[in-house]
C-alpha positions as CSV (number, residue, x, y, z in Angstrom):
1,X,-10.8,-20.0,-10.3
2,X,-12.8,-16.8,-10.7
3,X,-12.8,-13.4,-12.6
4,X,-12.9,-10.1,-11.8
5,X,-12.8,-10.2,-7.9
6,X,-11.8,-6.8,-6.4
7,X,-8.7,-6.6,-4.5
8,X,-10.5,-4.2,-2.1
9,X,-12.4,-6.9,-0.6
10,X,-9.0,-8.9,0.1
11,X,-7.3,-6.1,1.7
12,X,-8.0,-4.3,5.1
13,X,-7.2,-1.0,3.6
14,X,-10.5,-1.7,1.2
15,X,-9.0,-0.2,-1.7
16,X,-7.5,-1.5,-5.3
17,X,-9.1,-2.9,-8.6
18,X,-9.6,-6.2,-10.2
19,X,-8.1,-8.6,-10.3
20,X,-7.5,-10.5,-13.7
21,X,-7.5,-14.1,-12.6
22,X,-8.4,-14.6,-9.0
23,X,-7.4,-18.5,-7.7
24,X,-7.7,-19.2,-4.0
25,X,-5.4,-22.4,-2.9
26,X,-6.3,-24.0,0.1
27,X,-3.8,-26.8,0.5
28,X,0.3,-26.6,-0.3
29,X,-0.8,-29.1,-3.1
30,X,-3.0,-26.2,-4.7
31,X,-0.7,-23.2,-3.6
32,X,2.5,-25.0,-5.9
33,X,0.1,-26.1,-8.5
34,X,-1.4,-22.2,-9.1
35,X,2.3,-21.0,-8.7
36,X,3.6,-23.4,-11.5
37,X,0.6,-22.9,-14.2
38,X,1.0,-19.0,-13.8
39,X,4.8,-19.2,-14.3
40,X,4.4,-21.5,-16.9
41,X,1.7,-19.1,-18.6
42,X,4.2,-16.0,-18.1
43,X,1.4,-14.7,-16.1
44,X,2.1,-12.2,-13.3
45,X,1.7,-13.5,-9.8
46,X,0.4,-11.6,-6.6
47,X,0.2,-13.7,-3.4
48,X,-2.1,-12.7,-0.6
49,X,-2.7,-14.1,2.7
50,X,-4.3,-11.7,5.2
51,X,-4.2,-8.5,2.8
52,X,-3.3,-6.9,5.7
53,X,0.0,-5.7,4.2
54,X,-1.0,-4.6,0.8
55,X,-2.1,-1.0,-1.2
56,X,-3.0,-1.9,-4.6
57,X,-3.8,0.2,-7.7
58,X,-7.1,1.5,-8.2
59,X,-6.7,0.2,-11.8
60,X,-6.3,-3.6,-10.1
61,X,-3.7,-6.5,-10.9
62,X,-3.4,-7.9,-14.5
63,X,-1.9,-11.4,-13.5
64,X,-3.1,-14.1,-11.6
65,X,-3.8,-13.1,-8.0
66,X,-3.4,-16.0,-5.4
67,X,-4.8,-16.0,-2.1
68,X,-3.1,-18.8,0.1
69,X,-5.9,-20.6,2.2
70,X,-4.0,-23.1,4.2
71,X,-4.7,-23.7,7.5
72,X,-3.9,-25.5,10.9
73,X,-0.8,-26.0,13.0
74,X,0.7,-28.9,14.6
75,X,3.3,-29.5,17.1
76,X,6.1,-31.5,16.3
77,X,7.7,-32.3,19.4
78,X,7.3,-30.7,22.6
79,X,10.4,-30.8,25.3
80,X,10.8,-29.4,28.7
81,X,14.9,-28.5,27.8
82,X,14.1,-27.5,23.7
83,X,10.3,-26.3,24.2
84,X,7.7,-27.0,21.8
85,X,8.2,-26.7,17.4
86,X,4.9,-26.1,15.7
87,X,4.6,-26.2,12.2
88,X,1.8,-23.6,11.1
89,X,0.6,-23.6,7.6
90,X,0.6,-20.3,5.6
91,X,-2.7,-19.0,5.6
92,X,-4.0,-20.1,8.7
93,X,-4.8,-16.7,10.7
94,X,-2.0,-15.0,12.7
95,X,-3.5,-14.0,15.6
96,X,-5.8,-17.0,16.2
97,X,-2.1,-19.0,16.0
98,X,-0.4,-16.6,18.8
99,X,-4.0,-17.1,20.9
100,X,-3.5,-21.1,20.4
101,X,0.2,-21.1,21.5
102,X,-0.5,-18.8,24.9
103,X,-3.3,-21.3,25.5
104,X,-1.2,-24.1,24.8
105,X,1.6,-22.8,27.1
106,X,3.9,-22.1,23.9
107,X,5.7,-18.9,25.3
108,X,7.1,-16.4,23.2
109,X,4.1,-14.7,20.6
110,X,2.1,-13.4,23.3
111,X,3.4,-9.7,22.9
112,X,2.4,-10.0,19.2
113,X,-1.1,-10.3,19.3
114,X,-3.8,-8.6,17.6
115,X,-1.6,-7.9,14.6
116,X,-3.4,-9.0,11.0
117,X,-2.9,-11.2,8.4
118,X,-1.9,-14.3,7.6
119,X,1.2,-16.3,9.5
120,X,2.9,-16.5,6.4
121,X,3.4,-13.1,6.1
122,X,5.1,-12.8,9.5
123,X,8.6,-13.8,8.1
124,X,8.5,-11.6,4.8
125,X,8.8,-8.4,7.2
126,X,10.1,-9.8,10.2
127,X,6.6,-8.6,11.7
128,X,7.1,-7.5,15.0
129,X,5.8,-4.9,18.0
130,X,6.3,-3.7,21.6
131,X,10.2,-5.2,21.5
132,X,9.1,-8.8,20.1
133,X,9.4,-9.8,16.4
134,X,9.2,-13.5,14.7
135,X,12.8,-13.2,14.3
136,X,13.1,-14.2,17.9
137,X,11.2,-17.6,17.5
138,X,11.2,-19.1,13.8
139,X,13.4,-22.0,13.2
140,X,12.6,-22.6,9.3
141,X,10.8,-21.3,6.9
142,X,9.5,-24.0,4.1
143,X,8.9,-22.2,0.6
144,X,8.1,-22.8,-3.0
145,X,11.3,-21.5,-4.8
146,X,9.7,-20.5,-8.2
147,X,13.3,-19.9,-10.0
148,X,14.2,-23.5,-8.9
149,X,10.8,-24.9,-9.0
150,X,11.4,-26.7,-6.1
151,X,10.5,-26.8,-2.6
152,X,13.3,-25.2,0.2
153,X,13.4,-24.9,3.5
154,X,15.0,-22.0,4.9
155,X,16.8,-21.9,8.4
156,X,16.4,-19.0,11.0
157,X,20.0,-17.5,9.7
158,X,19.3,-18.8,6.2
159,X,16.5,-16.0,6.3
160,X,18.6,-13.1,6.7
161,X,16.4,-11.1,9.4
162,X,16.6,-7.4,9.8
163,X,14.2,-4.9,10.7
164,X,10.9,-5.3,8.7
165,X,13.4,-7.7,6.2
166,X,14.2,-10.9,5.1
167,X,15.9,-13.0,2.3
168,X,11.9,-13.4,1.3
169,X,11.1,-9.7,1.0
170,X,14.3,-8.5,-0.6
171,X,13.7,-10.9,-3.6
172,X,10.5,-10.1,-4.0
173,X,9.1,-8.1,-6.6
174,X,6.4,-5.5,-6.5
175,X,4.2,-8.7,-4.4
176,X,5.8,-10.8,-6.3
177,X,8.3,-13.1,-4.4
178,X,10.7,-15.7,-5.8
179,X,10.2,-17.8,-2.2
180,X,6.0,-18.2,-1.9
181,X,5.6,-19.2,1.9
182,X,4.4,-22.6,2.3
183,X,4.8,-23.7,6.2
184,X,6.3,-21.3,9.0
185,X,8.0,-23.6,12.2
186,X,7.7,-22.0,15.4
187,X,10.8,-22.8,18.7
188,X,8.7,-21.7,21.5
189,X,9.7,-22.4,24.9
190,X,6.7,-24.0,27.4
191,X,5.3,-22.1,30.2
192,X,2.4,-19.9,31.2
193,X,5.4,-16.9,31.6
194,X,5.7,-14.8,28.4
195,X,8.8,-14.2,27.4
196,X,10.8,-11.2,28.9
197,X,8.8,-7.9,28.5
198,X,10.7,-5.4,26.4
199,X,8.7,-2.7,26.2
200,X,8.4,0.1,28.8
201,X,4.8,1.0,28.5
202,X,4.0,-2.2,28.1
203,X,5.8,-3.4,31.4
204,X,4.0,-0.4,32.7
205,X,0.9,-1.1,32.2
206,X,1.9,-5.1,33.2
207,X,3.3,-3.5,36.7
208,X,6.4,-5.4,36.0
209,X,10.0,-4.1,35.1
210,X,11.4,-4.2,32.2
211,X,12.9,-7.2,31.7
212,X,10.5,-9.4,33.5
213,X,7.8,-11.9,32.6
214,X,4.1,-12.1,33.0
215,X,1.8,-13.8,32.9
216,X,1.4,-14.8,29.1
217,X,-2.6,-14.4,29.3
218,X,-2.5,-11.5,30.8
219,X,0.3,-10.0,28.4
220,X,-1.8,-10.8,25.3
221,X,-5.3,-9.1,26.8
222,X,-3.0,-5.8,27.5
223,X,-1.3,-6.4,24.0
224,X,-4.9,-6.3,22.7
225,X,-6.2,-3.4,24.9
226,X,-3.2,-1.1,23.8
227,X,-3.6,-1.7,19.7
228,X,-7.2,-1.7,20.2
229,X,-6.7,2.1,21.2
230,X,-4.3,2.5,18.5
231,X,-7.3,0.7,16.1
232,X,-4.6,-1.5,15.2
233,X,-7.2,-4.5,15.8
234,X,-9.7,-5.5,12.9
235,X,-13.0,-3.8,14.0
236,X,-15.4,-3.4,11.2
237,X,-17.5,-0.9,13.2
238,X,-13.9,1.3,13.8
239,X,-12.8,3.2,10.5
240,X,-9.6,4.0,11.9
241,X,-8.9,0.0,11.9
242,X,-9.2,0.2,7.9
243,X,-5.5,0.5,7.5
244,X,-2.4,-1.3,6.5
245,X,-1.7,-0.7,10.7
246,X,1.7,1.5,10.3
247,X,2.2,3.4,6.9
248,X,5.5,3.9,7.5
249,X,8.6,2.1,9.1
250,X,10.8,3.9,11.8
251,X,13.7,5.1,10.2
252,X,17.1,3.8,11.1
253,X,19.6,6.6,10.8
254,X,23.6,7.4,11.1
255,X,24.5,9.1,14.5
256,X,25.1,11.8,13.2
257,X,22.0,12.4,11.2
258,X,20.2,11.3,14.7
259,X,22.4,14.0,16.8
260,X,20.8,17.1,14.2
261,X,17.6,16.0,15.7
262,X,16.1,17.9,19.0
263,X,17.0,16.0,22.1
264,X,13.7,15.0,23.0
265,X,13.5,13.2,20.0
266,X,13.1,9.3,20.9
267,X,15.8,7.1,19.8
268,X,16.9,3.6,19.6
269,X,20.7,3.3,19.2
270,X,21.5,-0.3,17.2
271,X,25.0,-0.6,17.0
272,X,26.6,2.4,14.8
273,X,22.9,3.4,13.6
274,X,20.0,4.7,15.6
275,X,16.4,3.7,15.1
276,X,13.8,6.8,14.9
277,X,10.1,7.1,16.1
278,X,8.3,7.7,12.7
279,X,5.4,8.4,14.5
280,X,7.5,12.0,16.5
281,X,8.9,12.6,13.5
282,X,5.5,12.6,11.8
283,X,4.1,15.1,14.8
284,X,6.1,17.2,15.3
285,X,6.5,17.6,11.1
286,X,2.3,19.5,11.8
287,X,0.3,16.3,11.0
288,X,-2.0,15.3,14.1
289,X,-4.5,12.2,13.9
290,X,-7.3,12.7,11.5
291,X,-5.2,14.4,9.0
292,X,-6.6,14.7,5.6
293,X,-6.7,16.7,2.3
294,X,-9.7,18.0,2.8
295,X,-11.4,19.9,6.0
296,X,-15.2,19.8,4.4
297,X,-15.8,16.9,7.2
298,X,-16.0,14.6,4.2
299,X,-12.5,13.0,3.7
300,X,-12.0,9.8,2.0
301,X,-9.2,9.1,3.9
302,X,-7.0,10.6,6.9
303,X,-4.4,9.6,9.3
304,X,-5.5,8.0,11.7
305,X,-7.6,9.6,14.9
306,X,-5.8,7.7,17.6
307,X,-2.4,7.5,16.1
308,X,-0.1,9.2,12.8
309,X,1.5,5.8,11.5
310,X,-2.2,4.8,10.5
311,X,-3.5,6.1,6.6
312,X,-7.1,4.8,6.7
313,X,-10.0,4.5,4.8
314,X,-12.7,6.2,6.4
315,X,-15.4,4.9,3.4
316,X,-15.1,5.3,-0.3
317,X,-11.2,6.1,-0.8
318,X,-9.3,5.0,-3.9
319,X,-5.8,3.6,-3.8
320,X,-4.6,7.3,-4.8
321,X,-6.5,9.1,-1.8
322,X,-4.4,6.7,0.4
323,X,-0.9,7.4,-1.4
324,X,-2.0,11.5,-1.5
325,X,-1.9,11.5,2.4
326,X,1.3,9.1,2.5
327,X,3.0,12.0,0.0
328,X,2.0,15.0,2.1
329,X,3.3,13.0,5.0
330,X,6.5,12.0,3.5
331,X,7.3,15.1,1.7
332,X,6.3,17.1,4.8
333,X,8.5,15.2,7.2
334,X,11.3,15.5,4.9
335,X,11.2,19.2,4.8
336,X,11.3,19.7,8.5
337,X,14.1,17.2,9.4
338,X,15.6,16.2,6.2
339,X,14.4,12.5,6.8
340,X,12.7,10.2,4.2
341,X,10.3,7.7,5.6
342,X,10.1,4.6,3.4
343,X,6.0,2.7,3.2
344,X,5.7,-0.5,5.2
345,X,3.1,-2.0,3.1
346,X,3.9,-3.5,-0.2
347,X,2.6,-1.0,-2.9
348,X,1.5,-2.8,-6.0
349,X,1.0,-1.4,-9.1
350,X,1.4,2.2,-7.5
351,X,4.4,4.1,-5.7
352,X,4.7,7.3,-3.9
């Protein structure tokens, strides 16, 4: 345990304060056992894995902050009818995890390489791009259940997925979750296909149709080529890839608020809703990349300048140049189409 550690060095945004009580767990033994003594103490809790997800308060975190350290993955069983299960602890890195299983010939992660963070993160939001999201391949979820004290294992239907959602983020609290991740099992089917390609650009670029598979390799180096141009992958040399990777979540919408929109507008219809591009709305409200509050050349921060959804932290922001942006952004895309976007990250300690 340690004092004082800055929550801008646990977070690939960079920004936030202190943190009051800093304890970093590296086993499920020492993630229950820093749980229990700061409920116990009435101490807040914050969890972090990757920090990828997070936009804390320039004024820091008053409780406990844990950072889950776990790591490794094993395979449980591994079937040519069921495919393999592969139990991945919660702090092992996501990315190195979806670069195991394509090696592995575990099919179904490939499309969601290169995104950050920890894999225990992955089920809070549903994490998910180009068509894919964990959704599609967790069986159970094993969590400390702080109200209970116990542990619980959660099945894939137990978690209540939606878009960006689960039974683990909705009872959450301002980072705070009753369910702290613990173990995340994985149904993957075995091949050296990915799974079908959902994505048009991405079957584009794959010179497949949509629909089909690739080659799971080749899927994840394309995967990795398209966010890198995004800088949506970690690069410390690339400022634009100090973010929280998309600010804000595409907004899913009534019919009838999607038919006042211009017909150009891209859409997703869902049933009796219809999913929106935050990024076109974003556009075509007058932001481009490299936004920012101020044109002296010397921003703190700025959208993004190789695409909207990003805030980033071109060197030196605080927490509040980051939500000053997000404001603007929100406020200005409400005015032009009457539409609120809602943050993706978890804001802690702070709010727009």
């Amino acid at each position: 345990m340690s004092e004082k550690v800055l929550l801008s060095s646990l977070t690939t945004l960079g920004v936030g304060g202190p943190a009051a009580t800093f304890v970093e767990a590296a086993s499920e033994e020492e993630i229950i056992a820093a749980v229990v003594t700061a409920d116990q103490s009435g101490t807040a809790l914050l969890i972090v894995g990757g920090g990828s997800n997070l936009v804390v308060a320039d004024s820091g975190f008053t409780g406990t902050v844990l950072k889950i350290a776990s790591q490794g993955f094993s395979a449980n069983s591994q079937d040519s009818c069921a495919g393999a299960s592969v139990v991945v602890q919660a702090g092992h890195n996501w990315d190195d995890f979806v670069h195991q299983s394509v090696l592995n010939a575990w099919s179904g992660l490939e499309a969601l390489s290169g995104i950050p963070g920890s894999t225990g993160a992955t089920p809070v939001q549903n994490v998910g791009a180009y068509g894919t999201d964990v959704a599609q391949s967790i069986a159970a979820v094993r969590v400390w259940d702080r109200e209970k004290n116990a542990v619980h294992t959660f099945t894939n239907a137990e978690l209540k997925f939606g878009y960006r959602d689960s039974i683990i983020k909705a009872t959450s609290d301002n980072g705070s979750p009753r369910y702290v991740v613990l173990t995340v099992e994985f149904q993957l089917s075995l091949g050296r296909m990915s799974a079908p390609v959902k994505y048009q650009e991405l079957a584009r670029r794959l010179d497949v149709e949509v629909g089909a598979r690739a080659n799971s390799l080749d899927l994840r180096r394309m995967v990795l080529s398209l966010r890198a141009s995004k800088g949506m992958v970690l690069d410390a040399a690339d400022r634009d890839t100090f973010s929280t990777g998309s600010f804000f979540t595409n907004p899913i919408v009534t019919s009838v608020v999607a038919a006042t929109l211009p017909q150009e507008a891209p859409r997703w219809v869902l049933g009796e809703s219809v999913k929106l591009s935050a990024a076109w709305l974003i556009e075509q409200a007058g932001f481009s990349r490299g936004f920012a509050l101020s044109h002296d050349g010397a921003a703190p921060a700025s959208l993004s300048t190789k695409h909207t959804l990003a805030i980033t932290n071109r060197g030196g922001a605080r927490a509040e140049d980051i939500l000053a942006i997000a404001r603007e952004v929100r406020d200005g895309v409400e005015r032009r189409f009457g539409i609120t976007l809602e943050p993706e990250p978890v804001l802690v300690g702070c709010s727009l």
